[in-house]
N, C-alpha and C positions, 0 to 999 in steps of 0.2 A: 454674738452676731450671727456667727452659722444658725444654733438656734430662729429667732426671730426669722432667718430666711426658711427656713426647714418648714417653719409655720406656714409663712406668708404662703410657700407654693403648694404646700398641702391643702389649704383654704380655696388658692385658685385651681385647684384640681380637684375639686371635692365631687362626687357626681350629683349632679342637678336631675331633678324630677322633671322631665320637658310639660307634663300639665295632660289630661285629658285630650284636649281638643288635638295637641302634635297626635298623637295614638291615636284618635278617630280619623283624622285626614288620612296618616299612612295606611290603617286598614282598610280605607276606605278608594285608596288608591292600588292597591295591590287588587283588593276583588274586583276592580274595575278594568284594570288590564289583562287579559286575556293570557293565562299561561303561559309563560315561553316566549313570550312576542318582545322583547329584546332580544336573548337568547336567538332567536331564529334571523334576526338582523343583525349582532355579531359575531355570529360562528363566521359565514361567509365572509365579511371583511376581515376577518382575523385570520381565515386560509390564506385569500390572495394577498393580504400583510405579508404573512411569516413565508407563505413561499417567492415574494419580490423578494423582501430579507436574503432567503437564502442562494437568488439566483444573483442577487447583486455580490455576496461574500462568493459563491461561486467564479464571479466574475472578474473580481478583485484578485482571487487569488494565480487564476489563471495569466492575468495581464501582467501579475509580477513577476510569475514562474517566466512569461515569455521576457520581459525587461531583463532578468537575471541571465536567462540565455541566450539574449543579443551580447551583454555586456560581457561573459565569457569568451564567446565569439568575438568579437572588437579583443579583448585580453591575449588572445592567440594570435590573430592578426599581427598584432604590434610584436609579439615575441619571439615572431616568425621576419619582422621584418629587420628587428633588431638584434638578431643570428644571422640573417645576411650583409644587416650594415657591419657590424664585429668583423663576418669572415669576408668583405671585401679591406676593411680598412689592415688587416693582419696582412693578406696578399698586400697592399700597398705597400706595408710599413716592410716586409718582406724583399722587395721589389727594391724599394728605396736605401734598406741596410747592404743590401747586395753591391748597389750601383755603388754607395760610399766607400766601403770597402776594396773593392775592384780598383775604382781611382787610386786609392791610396796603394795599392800594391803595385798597382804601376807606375805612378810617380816616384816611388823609391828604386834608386839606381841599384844595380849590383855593387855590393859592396859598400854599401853606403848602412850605415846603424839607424835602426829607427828608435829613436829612445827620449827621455826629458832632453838630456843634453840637446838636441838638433831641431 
């Protein structure tokens, strides 16, 4: 079977003689166009191609650079705001171990055990 395909595609890829007449039209198209004269109307489209090209990747790269450095920015923010929530809530929790403790040393009498037993 590989064989028979091996064939079959070598057959359909065999190269074809396109005949006189194709060769007469294209030399006959070549001497008639005037040197250059596509060349001289793609160079220019292919400048201001390749430098949009490059001024749009230019552009792209800069709008990420700045995206990247908001997003840092907003990351500091929040890390800043979340070192001062921590040292407010430590001063509370501070504040509030104080006040519990305090009660309890003053609601125990002299003389009195503070222990499981009471």
């Amino acid at each position: 079977m590989s064989n028979d395909f091996d064939e079959r595609l070598r057959k359909a890829l065999r190269p074809v003689d396109p005949g006189e007449r194709f060769t007469e039209s294209v030399l006959a198209r070549v001497a008639n166009d005037p040197a250059g004269s596509t060349r001289r109307v793609l160079k220019p489209t292919l400048r201001w191609l390749s430098a949009g090209l490059a001024a749009s990747i230019l552009l792209g790269v800069l709008v990420a650079h700045e995206w990247q450095l908001r997003r840092a920015q907003q990351g500091l923010e929040a890390r800043q705001q979340l070192l001062e929530a921590l040292r407010v809530t430590s001063n509370k929790l501070d504040i509030a171990y104080r006040a519990v403790n305090d009660t309890e040393k003053s609601s125990v009498g002299v003389g009195e055990d503070v222990g499981p037993d009471s």
